[in-house]
N, C-alpha and C positions, 0 to 999 in steps of 0.2 A: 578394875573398872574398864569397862570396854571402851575403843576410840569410837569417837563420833565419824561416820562415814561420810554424811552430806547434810546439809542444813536448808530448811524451807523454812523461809519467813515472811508472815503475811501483816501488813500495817506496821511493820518496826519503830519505835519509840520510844525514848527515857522523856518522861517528864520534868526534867530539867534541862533548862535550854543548855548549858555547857557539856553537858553528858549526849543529849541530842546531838549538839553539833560534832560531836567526837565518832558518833556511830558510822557514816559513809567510812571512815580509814579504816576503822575498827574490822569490817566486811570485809572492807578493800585487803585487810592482812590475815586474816584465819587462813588457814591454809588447808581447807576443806571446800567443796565445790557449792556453791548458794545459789537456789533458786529463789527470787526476790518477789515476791506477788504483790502487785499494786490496784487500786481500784480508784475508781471517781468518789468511794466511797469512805477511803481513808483518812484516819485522824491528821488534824493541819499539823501535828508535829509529825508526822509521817510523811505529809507532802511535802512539807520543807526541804528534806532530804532526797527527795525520790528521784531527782535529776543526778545528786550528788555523790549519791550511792552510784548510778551507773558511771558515772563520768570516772569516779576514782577507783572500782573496779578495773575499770579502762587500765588508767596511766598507773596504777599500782603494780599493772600486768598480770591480775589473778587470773591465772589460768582457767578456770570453770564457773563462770557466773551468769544467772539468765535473768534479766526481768523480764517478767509478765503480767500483763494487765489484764483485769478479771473485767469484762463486760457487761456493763447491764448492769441492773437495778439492782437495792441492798441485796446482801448473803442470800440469798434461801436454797432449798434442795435443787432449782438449776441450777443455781451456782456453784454449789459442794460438787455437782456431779461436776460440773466443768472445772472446779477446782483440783478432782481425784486423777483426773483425765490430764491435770498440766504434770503433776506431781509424779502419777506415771511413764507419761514421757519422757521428760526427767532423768528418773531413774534408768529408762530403757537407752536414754539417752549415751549415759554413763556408763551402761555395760551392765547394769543387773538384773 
């Protein structure tokens, strides 16, 4: 099995509020680099989090975490393409 290189996740959520609130460490400790994608648009168990994920990225001290807010109105092909465009960076970001 191959290692996972870098992880993009967009609206992150467990439907259980105790597993929810376990997710910001959870990120905060992978030891892989997370681009975090957030919208206006996101499930309220996702915005729950979405401060907390950045904050404990922070003081966890992982090394490579980005969040980014996707702009504008629900999903549609703007938005993929601006999605394709963060995801890229990203990666160019990181060297590949």
């Amino acid at each position: 099995m191959q290692q996972i290189d870098t992880l993009v996740i967009n609206n992150p959520y467990w439907p259980i509020r105790k597993l929810n609130n376990k997710l910001p460490m959870v990120i905060a400790q992978i030891q892989i680099p997370v681009l975090d994608l957030i919208s206006h648009w996101d499930n309220s168990w996702s915005k729950q989090t979405e401060k907390t994920r950045r904050v404990k990225a922070t003081t966890e001290l992982k090394e490579v975490y980005r969040q980014a807010e996707i702009i504008g109105q629900p999903l549609d092909q703007a938005q993929m393409k601006y999605i394709s465009r963060q995801i890229k960076g990203w990666t160019t970001y990181l060297g590949w």
